[in-house]
C-alpha positions in Angstrom: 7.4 42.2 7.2 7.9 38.7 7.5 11.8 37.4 6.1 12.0 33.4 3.9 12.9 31.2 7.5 14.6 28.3 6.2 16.6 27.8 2.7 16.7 25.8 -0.2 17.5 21.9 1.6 21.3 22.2 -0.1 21.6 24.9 2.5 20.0 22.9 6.0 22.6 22.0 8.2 21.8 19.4 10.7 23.7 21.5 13.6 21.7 24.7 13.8 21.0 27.4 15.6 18.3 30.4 15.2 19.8 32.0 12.3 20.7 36.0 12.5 18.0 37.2 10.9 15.4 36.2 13.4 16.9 37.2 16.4 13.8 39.1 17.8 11.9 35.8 18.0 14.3 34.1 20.3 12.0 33.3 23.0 10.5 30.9 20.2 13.6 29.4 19.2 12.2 25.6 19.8 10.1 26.2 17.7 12.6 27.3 14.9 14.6 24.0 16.2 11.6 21.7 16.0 10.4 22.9 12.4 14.0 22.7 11.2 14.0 19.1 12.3 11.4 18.1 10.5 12.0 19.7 7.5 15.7 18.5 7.6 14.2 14.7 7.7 12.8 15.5 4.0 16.3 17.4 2.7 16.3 14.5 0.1 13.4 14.7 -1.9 13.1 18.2 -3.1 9.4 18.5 -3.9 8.2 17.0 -0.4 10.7 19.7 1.6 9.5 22.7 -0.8 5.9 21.8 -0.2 6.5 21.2 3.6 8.7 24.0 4.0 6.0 26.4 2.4 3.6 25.1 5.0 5.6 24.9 8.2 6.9 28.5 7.9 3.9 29.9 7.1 2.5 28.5 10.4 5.8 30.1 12.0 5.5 33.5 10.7 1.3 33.4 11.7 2.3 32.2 15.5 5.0 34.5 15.8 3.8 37.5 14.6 0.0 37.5 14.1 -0.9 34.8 17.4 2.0 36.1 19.1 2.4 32.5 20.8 4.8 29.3 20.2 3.4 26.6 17.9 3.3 24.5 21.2 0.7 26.3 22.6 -1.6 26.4 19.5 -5.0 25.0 19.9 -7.8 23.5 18.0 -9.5 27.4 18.1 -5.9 28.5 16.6 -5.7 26.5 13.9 -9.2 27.1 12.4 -8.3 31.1 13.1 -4.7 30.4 11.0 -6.8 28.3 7.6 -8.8 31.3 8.0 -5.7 33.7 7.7 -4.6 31.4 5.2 -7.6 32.0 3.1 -7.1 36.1 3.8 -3.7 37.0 4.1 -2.4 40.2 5.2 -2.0 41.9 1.5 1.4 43.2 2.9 1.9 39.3 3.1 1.2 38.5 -0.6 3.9 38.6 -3.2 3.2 38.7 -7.1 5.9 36.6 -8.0 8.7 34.3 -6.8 12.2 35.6 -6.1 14.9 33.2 -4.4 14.3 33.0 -0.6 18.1 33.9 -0.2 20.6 35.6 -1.9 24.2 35.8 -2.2 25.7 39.4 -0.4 29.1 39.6 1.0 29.4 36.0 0.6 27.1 35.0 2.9 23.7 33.9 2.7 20.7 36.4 3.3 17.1 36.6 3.2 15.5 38.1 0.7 13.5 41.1 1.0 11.4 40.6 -1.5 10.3 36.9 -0.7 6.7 37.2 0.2 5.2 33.6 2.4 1.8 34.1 -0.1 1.9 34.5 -3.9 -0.7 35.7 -6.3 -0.8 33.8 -9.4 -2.9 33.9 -12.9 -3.4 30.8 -15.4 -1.3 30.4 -18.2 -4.3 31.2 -20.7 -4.6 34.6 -18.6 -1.2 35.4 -18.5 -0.7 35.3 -22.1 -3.3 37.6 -22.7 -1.2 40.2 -20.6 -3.3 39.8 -17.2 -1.0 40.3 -14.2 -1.6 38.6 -11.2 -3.5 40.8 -8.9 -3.1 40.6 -4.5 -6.7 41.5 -4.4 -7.8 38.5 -6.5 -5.4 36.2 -3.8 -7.5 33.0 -3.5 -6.5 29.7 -1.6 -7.4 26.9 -3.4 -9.4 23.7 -2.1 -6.2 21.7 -2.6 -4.0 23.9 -0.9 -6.2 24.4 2.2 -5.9 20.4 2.3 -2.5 20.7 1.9 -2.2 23.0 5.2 -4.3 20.0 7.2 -2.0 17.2 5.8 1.3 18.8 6.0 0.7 20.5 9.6 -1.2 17.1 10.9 2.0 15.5 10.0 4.4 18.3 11.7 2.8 17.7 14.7 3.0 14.0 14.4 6.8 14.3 14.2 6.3 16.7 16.9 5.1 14.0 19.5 7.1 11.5 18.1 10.1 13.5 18.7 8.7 14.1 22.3 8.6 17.8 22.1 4.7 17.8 22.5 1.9 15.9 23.0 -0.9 17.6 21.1 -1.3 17.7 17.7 -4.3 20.5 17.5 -4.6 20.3 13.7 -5.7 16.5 14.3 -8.8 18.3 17.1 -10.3 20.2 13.9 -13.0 17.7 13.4 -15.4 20.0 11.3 -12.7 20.3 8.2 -16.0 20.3 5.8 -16.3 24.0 6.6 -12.7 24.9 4.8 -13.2 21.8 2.2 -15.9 21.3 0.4 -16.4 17.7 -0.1 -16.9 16.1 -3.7 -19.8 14.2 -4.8 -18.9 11.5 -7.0 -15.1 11.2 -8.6 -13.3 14.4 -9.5 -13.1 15.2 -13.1 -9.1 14.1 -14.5 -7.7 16.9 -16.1 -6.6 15.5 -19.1 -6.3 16.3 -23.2 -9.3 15.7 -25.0 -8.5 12.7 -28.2 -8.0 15.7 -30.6 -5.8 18.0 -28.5 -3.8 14.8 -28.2 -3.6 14.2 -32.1 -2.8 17.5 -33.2 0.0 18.0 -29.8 1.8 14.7 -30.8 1.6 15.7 -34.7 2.6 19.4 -34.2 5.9 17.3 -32.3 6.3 15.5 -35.4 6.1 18.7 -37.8 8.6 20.4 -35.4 10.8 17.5 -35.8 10.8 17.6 -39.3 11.4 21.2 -40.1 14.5 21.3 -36.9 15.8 17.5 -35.9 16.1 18.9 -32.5 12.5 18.8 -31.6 13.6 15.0 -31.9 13.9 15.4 -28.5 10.4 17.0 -28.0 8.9 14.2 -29.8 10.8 11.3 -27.6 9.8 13.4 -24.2 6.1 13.8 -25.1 6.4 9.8 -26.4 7.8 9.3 -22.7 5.1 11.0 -20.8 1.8 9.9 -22.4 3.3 6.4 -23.5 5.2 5.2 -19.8 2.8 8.0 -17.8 5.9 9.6 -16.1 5.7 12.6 -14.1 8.3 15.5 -15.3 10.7 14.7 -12.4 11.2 11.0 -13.6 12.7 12.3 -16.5 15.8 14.8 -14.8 18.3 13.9 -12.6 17.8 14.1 -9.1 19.8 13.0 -6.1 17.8 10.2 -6.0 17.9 9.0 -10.3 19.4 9.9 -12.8 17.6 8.4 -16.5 20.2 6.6 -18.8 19.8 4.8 -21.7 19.9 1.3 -19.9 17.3 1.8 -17.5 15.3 0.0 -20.8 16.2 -3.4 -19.9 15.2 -6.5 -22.2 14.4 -9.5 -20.1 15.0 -13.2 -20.7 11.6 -13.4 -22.8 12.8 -11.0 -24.7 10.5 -8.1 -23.4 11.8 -4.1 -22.9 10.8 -2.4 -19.6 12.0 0.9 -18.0 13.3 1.4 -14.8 12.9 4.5 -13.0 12.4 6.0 -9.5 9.5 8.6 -8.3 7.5 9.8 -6.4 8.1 8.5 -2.5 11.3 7.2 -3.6 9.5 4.0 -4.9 11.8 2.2 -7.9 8.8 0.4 -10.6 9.2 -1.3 -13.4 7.2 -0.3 -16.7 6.4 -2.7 -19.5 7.4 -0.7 -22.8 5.1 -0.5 -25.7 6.2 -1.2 -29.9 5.2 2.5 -30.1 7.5 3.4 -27.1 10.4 1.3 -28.3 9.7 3.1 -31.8 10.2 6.1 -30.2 13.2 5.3 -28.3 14.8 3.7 -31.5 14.1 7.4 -33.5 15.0 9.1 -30.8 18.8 6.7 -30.5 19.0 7.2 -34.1 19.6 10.9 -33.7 21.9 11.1 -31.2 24.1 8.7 -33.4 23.6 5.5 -31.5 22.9 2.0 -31.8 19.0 1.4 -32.3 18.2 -0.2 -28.8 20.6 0.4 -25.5 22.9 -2.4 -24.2 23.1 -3.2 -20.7 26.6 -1.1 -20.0 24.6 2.3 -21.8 25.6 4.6 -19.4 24.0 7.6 -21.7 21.8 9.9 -20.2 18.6 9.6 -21.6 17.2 13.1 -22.1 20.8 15.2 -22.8 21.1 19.0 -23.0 21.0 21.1 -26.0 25.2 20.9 -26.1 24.8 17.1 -25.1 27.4 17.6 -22.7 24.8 15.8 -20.0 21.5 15.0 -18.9 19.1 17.7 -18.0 18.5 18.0 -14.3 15.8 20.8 -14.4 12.4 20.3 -14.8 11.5 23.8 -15.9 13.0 23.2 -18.4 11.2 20.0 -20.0 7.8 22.3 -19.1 9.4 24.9 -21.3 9.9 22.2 -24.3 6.5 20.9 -23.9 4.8 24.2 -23.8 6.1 25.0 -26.5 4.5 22.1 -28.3 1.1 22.9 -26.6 1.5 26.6 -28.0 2.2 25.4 -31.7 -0.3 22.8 -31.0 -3.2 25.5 -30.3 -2.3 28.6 -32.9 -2.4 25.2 -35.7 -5.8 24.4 -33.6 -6.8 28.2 -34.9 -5.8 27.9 -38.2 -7.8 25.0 -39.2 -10.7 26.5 -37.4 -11.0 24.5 -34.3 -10.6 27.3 -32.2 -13.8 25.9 -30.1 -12.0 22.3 -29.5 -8.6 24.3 -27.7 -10.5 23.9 -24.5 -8.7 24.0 -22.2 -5.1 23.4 -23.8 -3.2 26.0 -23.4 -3.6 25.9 -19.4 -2.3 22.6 -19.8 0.9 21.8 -18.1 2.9 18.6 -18.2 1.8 16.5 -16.0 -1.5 16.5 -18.1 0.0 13.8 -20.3 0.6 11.1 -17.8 -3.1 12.2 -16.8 -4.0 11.2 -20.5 -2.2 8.5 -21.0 -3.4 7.0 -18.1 -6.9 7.9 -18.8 -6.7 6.4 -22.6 -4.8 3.2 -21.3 -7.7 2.2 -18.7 -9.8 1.8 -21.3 -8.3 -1.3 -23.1 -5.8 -2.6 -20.7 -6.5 -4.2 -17.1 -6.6 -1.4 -14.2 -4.2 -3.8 -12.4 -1.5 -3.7 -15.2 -2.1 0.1 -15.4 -2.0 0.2 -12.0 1.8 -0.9 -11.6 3.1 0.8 -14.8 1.6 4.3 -13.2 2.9 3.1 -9.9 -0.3 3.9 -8.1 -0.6 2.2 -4.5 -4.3 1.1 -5.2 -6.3 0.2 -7.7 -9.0 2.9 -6.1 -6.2 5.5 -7.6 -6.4 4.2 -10.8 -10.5 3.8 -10.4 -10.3 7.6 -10.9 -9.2 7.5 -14.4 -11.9 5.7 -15.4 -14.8 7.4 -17.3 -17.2 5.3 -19.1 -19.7 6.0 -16.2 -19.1 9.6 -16.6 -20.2 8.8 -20.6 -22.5 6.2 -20.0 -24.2 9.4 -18.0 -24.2 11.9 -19.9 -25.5 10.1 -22.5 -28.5 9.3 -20.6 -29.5 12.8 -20.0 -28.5 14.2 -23.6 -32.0 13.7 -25.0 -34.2 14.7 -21.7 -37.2 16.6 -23.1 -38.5 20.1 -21.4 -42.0 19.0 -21.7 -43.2 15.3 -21.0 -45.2 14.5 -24.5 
């Protein structure tokens, strides 16, 4: 049974040796050093090592045990045999949830038992419903098979750089179309529809008023759809940590927010009078002055106790699923249970999708552009959808028989 490799990137030292654990593979011990390497060069930005990691061991655990060769002496054969593997795991392989990699015994560090490299997973909708996730049902979706080519092409990049090889066989897989299916025309945003919207932002504002802690709901969910940041802009990281005076006023007099995500990129967002209402409410109820001064060292999203800023992002999801739920059962009760869609599978990150998606259509892409810190305006393209309309429309009235 395969054991979690590597741990959490608090835990990767830059001296290492092939850990205890995985003794019996020490004839591929450069490859342990090699992967280890690479994954230490992204111990700084948690959600790029995670996602790496996940990839990179996997590919470990398959050569090791299942090729029974080093990573080294993969090929372009081996690597469309391993996506396959990927897509049909070993069910011993599969897990149904997700326990810590290590845990704490006799004050060391060990690998957990229970860790399994593939998880089986249901939607939101189906969990609540009291579906379990089922290893039989195990499916690897079209992003995460795109995933394995982009983080292994890049492994082996480092690889070569690093001179420890000079092939990188994921790069020799030229017929990729037969493990991705490729889309015709742009790819649907998942997004709220205009009424899910209106009834999550006023359910925000009932919870506010019946409990003035949902204050804080309110001023997250303004955040998200208003400044279209992802969940991790608003926690402290290594890299950021939001205060109150990363709103700036500049000499004309206009308020922008500073923050820091995704690639480690610092942009600059032009703040909205809705926003800066929002921030003003929100100020009000932590007992402060209406707008932030430049010395506002507060942290801009605090704790229940207000003792400090949150630093997990679970736990913003858990705030704003909570909004979604109330947002759907009030959905129920005014009889719209055929407009919930798709709501409550909606996760956070839905709401920079919205906002972004309502915000093409009366500002310029290019201003949108910065504010969602996209590198191209071809990102932004996507979020456009009056074509999609425009087409629909055409075909609404089609008639079954030409009169």
């Amino acid at each position: 049974m395969p054991l979690p490799i590597f741990d959490t990137a608090e835990y990767l030292e830059f001296n290492v040796a092939l850990p205890q654990h995985l003794k019996a593979y020490q004839s591929f011990e450069r490859d342990y050093l090699g992967a280890h390497a690479f994954l230490y060069a992204y111990r700084d930005n948690e959600a790029t090592f995670n996602a790496y990691r996940r990839e990179v061991e996997r590919l470990l655990h398959w050569s090791w045990q299942v090729g029974n060769k080093s990573i080294y002496d993969l090929r372009r054969v081996d690597i469309e045999t391993y996506i396959k593997f990927c897509q049909k795991p070993f069910k011993r392989w599969i897990g149904t949830s997700k326990p810590p990699r290590f845990i704490l015994k006799n004050g060391t560090r060990q690998p957990n038992p229970n860790w399994r490299p593939f998880v089986a997973t249901v939607s939101k909708a189906a969990a609540r419903t009291g579906k379990e996730p089922n290893k039989d049902n195990y499916e690897l979706s079209e992003k995460a098979v795109r995933d394995v080519f982009a983080v292994l092409s890049s492994f082996y990049n480092f690889l070569i750089q690093e001179e420890h090889t000079e092939i990188n066989p994921v790069s020799q897989v030229r017929q990729r179309s037969k493990f991705i299916r490729r889309q015709q025309g742009q790819k649907r945003i998942r997004r709220l529809s205009d009424l899910q919207w209106a009834f999550v932002i006023e359910t925000a504002e009932l919870m506010a008023k019946e409990d003035s802690k949902h204050e804080r709901t309110f001023f997250i969910l303004s955040a998200l759809y208003l400044m279209y940041l992802r969940v991790s802009e608003l926690v402290i990281t290594d890299r950021w940590a939001p205060k109150m005076n990363d709103f700036k006023r500049d000499h004309d007099g206009l308020w922008w927010f500073t923050t820091v995500g995704k690639g480690n990129k610092e942009r600059q967002i032009a703040v909205s009078r809705a926003m800066l209402t929002a921030l003003k409410r929100w100020r009000k109820y932590l007992g402060l002055s209406a707008l932030p001064s430049a010395d506002d060292q507060t942290p801009l999203i605090q704790t229940d106790r207000g003792k400090g800023g949150i630093s997990s992002t679970n736990q913003i999801r858990n705030i704003v699923q909570a909004c979604f739920d109330r947002a759907a059962q009030r959905m129920i009760d005014e009889g719209l249970k055929e407009e919930i869609g798709d709501l409550q599978s909606a996760t956070v990150h839905w709401l920079r999708h919205t906002g972004i998606s309502d915000d093409v259509k009366r500002r310029p892409r290019e201003h949108v552009r910065d504010d969602a810190g996209h590198s191209s305006s071809q990102t932004t393209d996507r979020y456009i959808d009056v074509d999609l309309r425009k087409r629909h429309q055409s075909a609404k009235n089609k008639p079954i028989k030409n009169e």
